[in-house]
BAPANU-780743 format. One line per field, with one value per residue (C-alpha): x, y, z; residue number from 1. Coordinates in steps of 0.25 Angstrom, whole numbers. Layout:
N
east <- [X;...]
north <- [Y;...]
up <- [Z;...]
rodo <- [NUM;...]
//
This chain:
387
east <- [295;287;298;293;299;292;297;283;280;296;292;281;287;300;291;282;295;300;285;286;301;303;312;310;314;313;318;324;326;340;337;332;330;315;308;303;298;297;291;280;290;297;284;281;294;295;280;275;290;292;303;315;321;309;315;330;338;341;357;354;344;355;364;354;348;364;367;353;360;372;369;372;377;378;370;372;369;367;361;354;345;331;321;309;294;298;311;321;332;330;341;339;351;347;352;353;350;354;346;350;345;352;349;338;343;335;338;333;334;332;331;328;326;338;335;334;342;351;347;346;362;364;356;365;379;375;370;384;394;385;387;404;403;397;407;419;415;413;428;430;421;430;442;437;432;445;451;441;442;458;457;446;458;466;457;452;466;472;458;463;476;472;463;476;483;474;473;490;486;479;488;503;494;494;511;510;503;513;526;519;518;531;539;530;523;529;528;524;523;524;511;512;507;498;490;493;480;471;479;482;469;463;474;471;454;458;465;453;445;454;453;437;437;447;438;424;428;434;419;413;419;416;400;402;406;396;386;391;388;374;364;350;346;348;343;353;357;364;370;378;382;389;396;401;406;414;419;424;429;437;450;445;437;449;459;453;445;447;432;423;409;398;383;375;359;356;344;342;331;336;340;337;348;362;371;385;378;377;390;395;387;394;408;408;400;410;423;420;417;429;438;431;440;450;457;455;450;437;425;416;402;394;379;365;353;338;330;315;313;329;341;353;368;377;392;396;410;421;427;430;415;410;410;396;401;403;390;380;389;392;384;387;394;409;409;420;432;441;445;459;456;451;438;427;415;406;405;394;386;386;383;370;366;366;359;348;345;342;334;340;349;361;365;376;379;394;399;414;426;413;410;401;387;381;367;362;346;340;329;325;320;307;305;292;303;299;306]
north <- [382;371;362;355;343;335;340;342;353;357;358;367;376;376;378;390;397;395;401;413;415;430;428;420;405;394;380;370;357;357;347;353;368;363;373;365;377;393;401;413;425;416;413;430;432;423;425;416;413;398;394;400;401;412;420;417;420;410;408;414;401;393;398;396;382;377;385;377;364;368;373;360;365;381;392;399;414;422;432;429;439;436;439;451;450;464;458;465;457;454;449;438;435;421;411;396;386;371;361;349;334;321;320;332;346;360;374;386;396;411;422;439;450;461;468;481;479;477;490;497;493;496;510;514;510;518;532;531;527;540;548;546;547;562;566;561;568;580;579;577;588;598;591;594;608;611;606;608;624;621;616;625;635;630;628;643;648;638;642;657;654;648;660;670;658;658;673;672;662;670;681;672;666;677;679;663;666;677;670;659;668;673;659;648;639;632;625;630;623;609;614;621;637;633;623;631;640;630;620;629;634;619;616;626;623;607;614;622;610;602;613;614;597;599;610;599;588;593;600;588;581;591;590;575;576;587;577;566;577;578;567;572;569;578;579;575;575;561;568;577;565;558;570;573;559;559;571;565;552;560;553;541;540;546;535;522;524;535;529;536;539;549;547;557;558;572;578;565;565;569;559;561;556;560;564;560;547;544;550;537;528;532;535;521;516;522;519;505;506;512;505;492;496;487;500;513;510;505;515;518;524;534;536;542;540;538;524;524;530;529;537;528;528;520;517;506;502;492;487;473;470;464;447;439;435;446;455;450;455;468;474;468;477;474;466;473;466;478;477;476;490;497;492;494;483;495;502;496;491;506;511;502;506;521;518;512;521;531;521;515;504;501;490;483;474;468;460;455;461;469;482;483;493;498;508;516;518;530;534;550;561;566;580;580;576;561;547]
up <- [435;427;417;407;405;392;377;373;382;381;364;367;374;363;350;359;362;347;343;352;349;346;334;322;324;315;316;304;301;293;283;274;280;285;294;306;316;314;325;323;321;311;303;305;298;287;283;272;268;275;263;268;254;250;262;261;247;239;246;258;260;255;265;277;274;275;287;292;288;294;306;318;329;332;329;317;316;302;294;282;273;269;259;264;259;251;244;253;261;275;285;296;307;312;319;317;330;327;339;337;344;341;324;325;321;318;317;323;314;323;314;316;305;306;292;300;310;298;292;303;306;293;294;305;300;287;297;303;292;286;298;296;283;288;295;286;276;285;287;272;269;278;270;256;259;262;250;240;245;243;230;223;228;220;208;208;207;198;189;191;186;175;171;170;163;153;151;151;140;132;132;131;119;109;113;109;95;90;94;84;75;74;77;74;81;93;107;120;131;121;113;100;97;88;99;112;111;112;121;131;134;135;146;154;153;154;168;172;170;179;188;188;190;204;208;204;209;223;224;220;232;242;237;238;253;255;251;259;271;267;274;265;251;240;225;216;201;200;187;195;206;196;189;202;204;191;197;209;202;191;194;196;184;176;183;179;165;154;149;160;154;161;154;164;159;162;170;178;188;204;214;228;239;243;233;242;243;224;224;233;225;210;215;221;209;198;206;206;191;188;197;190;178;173;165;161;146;152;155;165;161;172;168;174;169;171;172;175;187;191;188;186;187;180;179;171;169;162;173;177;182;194;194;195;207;213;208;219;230;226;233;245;257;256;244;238;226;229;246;240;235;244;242;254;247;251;238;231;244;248;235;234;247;243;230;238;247;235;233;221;217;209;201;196;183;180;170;173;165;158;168;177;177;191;190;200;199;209;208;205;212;203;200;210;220;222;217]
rodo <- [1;2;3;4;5;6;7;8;9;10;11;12;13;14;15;16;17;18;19;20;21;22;23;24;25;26;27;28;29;30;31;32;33;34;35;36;37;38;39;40;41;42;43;44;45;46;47;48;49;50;51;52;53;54;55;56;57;58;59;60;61;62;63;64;65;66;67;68;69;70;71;72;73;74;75;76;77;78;79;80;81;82;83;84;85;86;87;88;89;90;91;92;93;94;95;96;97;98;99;100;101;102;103;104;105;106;107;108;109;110;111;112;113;114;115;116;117;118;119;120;121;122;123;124;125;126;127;128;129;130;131;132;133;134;135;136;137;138;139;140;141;142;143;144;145;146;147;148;149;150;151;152;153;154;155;156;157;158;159;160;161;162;163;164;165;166;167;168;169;170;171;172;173;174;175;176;177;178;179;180;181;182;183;184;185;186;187;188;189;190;191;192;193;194;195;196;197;198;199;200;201;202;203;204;205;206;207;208;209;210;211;212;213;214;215;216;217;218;219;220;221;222;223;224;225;226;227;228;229;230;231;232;233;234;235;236;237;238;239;240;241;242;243;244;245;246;247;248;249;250;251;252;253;254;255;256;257;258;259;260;261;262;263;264;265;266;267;268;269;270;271;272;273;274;275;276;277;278;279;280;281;282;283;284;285;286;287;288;289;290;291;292;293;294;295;296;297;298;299;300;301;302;303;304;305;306;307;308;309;310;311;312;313;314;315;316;317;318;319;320;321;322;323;324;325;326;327;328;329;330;331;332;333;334;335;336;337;338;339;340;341;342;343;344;345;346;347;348;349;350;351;352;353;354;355;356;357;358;359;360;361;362;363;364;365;366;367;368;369;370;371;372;373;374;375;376;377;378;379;380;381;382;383;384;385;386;387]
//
């Protein structure tokens, strides 16, 4: 075995392993951040973009040069995102090696792509939370059938009931007319002869209609699970989505504000996606609104409409409003303000995530102690069957 013994030919062989090294390796100066070597699959990756500030954001850059011109005695190991030739965000893990001689010091900086490895991570977490997701709301489907069978029972016969009530009614009313006649007006039941003929019949339509809302909204639940079931796209009429959300949210909305508004523009172009799926989006959407709410006086306004070549979904409230400090993070997984409550920090981060795969995007604009306005924009299913 042949050992070489002068640092020329010791050199050589150093700088040809760097070169040939399968992963990207560069090598600093810390003063300054000054690149002193980069090796061929480190020049292939990083193109024409030598200035690491082009290809670093602006405190991402910040963050790495100090941890450069920190790093002495131990390697450091991070990840940091990076700027692609087509805009999108990138992520490297890479790892920082101080060598150090008497006052001489460099870093290796030894860095790998894992984008998709990210995604694909990220892909796979998604197929299985959606595959549990599947089989709880097989179980809850059972559940609701169940009940939702029970209650329309219940409805129907209280529906029949009222039916014979209100023929009794009619009847009892002409007994009611001539005993005024003969003695006067008076009271029955705490309301007086003269009003009872038109009071009584708006009672029991106010309790038919409370009746027909039980009956909706426990339907409306069950095709809300039934979607959640359903893995395919569908056609849908985001009028009749958010309708049904109302529907679900009735208590809600009713419990914290009496100025709930509902502006839908009819005979909006289709979308094309799941349903289950835009139902998440606006419940979570126009919970937060309304738990953003200081008291029941303040409103909160639900609207569809049509931009361009975009439908749009907007909820605007006169909440407390979202601080500037806190807007750039709101999209961020578990970022939440409400942990104390019962809060996940997954709401809005999932909601964006949905938005985009129906490729659209949602955005957000607050202003402290003013409210706070978030739109949807999807884009629509045309009449020839294309976006």
């Amino acid at each position: 075995m042949k050992i070489f013994h002068t640092e020329p030919q010791l050199g050589e062989i150093f700088f040809k392993f760097l070169e040939f090294y399968p992963e990207p390796l560069i090598i600093f100066y810390p003063e300054g951040c000054e690149i002193i070597y980069m090796n061929q699959p480190a020049r292939d990756f990083l193109g024409d973009k030598l200035d690491l500030s082009e290809f670093f954001e602006e405190q991402e850059y910040r963050n790495f040069i100090k941890l450069i011109h920190d790093c002495h005695t131990k390697e450091e190991q991070r990840v940091i995102s990076y700027r692609k030739d087509d805009g999108t965000k990138g992520i490297l893990l890479f790892s920082l090696y101080p060598v150090a001689q008497e006052d001489y010091r460099v870093i290796f900086f030894k860095f790998q792509d894992i984008t998709e490895k990210i995604k694909k991570k990220e892909e796979k977490r998604k197929r299985n939370a959606q595959l549990i997701m599947q089989d709880k709301l097989k179980s809850i489907d059972l559940v609701t059938s169940s009940i939702s069978h029970e209650i329309n029972n219940i409805c129907n016969f209280m529906i029949n009931n009222l039916k014979i009530t209100f023929q009794c009614w009619q009847d009892i009313f002409n007994l009611v007319k001539e005993y005024e006649i003969e003695n006067g007006e008076f009271l029955l039941g705490g309301i007086s002869s003269s009003e009872v003929d038109k009071i009584i019949p708006r009672i029991m339509i106010s309790i038919i209609e409370g009746i027909n809302r039980i009956s909706d909204t426990v339907d409306n639940f069950r095709k809300y699970i039934k979607e959640g079931l359903k893995s395919e796209s569908s056609i849908i009429d985001i009028n009749e989505v958010v309708r049904r959300v109302v529907t679900i949210l009735y208590h809600h909305i009713f419990m914290y504000t009496e100025n709930f508004n509902l502006t839908l523009t009819e005979e909006l172009p289709k979308i094309k996606g799941s349903m289950q799926k835009i139902e998440q989006v606006i419940i979570n959407l126009l919970i937060n609104a309304l738990q953003a709410l200081p008291d029941r006086k303040r409103g909160v306004f639900l609207s569809t409409g049509i931009k361009g070549d975009r439908i749009y979904i907007e909820i605007r409230d006169e909440g407390i409003g979202i601080p500037k400090d806190i807007m750039p993070y709101v999209f961020e997984p578990f970022f939440s303000t409400k942990y104390s409550s019962g809060g996940s920090g997954l709401g809005l981060y999932l909601s964006k995530s949905l938005i985009e795969e129906f490729g659209g995007e949602i955005n957000i604009n607050s202003e402290e102690n003013r409210g706070t306005q978030v739109i949807i924009y999807l884009p629509y299913f045309d009449k020839d069957g294309k976006f």
